[in-house]
C-alpha positions, 0 to 999 in steps of 0.5 A, spaced: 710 728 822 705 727 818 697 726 823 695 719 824 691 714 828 693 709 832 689 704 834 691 701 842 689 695 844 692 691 850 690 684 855 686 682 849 687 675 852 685 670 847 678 674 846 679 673 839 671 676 836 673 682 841 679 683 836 676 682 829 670 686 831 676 693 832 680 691 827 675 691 823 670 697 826 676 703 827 679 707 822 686 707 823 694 707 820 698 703 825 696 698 830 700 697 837 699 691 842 701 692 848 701 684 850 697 679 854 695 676 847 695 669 851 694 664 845 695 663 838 689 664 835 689 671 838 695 673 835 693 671 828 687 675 827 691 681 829 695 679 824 690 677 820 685 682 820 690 688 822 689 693 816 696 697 817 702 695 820 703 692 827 706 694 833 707 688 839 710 685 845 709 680 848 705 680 856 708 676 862 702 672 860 704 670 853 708 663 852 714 663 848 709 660 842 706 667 842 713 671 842 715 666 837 709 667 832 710 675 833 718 674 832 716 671 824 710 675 822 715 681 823 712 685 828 714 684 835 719 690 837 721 689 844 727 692 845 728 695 838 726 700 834 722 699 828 720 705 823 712 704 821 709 710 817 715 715 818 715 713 825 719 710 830 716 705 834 720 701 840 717 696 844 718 693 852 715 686 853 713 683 859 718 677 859 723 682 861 721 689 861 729 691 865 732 688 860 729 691 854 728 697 857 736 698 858 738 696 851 733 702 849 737 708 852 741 708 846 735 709 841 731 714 839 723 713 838 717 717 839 713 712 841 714 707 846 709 701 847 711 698 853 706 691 856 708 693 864 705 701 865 711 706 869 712 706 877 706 710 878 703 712 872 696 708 871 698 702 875 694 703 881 691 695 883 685 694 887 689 692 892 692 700 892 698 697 890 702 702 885 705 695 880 709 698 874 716 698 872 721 702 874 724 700 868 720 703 863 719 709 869 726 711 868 726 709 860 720 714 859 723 719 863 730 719 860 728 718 852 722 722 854 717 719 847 711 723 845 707 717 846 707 711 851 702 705 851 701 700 855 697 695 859 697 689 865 693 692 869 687 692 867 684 696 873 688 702 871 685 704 864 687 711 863 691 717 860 695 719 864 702 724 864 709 722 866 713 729 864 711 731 857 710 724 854 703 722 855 701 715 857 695 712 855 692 704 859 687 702 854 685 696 858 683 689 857 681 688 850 677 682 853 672 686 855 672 691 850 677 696 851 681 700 847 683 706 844 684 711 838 689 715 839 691 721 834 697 723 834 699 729 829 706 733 829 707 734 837 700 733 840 698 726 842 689 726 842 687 719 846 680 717 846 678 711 850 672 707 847 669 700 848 665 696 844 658 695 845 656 688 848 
């Protein structure tokens, strides 16, 4: 696998000038969307001024309008694998994030994007409640990707660890989190960034 750069955002949250600006702002090869994109004016700015291929699920906020746009534009990967720039992408939205983790035991991808972070892993609430999914726990533990990205908890934004696959939490993009993340051969570079207000 050749190096490329990921751009990570996530709980963009109808923030559509914060999604232009790093679409716009970053270098990057591939563009991953880790759900809450809450409207469709969202959506089609990140169809729109994404400069490389997408990658998206939908969040347990997104309505069946926004998993229906995602569906057209040819770019939601929730529970299947999709091959963009030579690497294998899979995707567990937040509808049903059982569901879609279990139909990907059989698949083989180094990257998983996932709305709900793994039980444990960067999902820690203000409340001091660990809120991921032991779904996507098991998925990553089993299939062991290079890569996860998720979001949904807003509060847990990080990079974190989960056997040998690194997990990275970009935060909200509402509020102007995201990340880059290089990824070349087997290693996995996560840089946290914010945009300036």
């Amino acid at each position: 696998m050749s190096a490329m750069l990921v751009l990570h955002v996530s709980d963009s949250h109808c923030a559509v000038n914060a999604l232009k600006g790093v679409l716009r702002r970053e270098a990057y090869d591939l563009v991953v969307h880790s759900g809450d994109h809450d409207c469709l004016p969202a959506v089609e700015a990140l169809l729109r001024y994404a400069a490389a291929p997408v990658a998206a699920v939908t969040g347990n906020l997104d309505g069946a309008s926004v998993r229906e746009r995602l569906l057209e534009a040819g770019v939601l990967v929730e529970a299947r694998v999709a091959v963009l720039k030579g690497i294998r992408v899979a995707g567990v939205g937040g509808w049903s994030p059982s569901v879609d983790a279990e139909r990907l035991l059989g698949a083989e991808f180094e990257l998983l994007v996932s709305h709900h972070p793994p039980l444990g892993v960067l999902d820690l609430t203000y409340a001091g409640v660990h809120a991921g999914s032991d779904a996507v726990r098991r998925l990553v533990e089993e299939k062991k990707p290079l890569l996860h990205m998720c979001g949904h908890i807003h509060e847990a934004r990080g990079v974190g660890r989960l056997g040998g696959t690194v997990v990275v939490n970009a935060g909200p993009l509402a509020r102007g989190y995201y990340a880059i993340i290089e990824v070349a051969g087997g290693s996995v570079k996560p840089m946290l960034r914010r945009l300036k207000r």
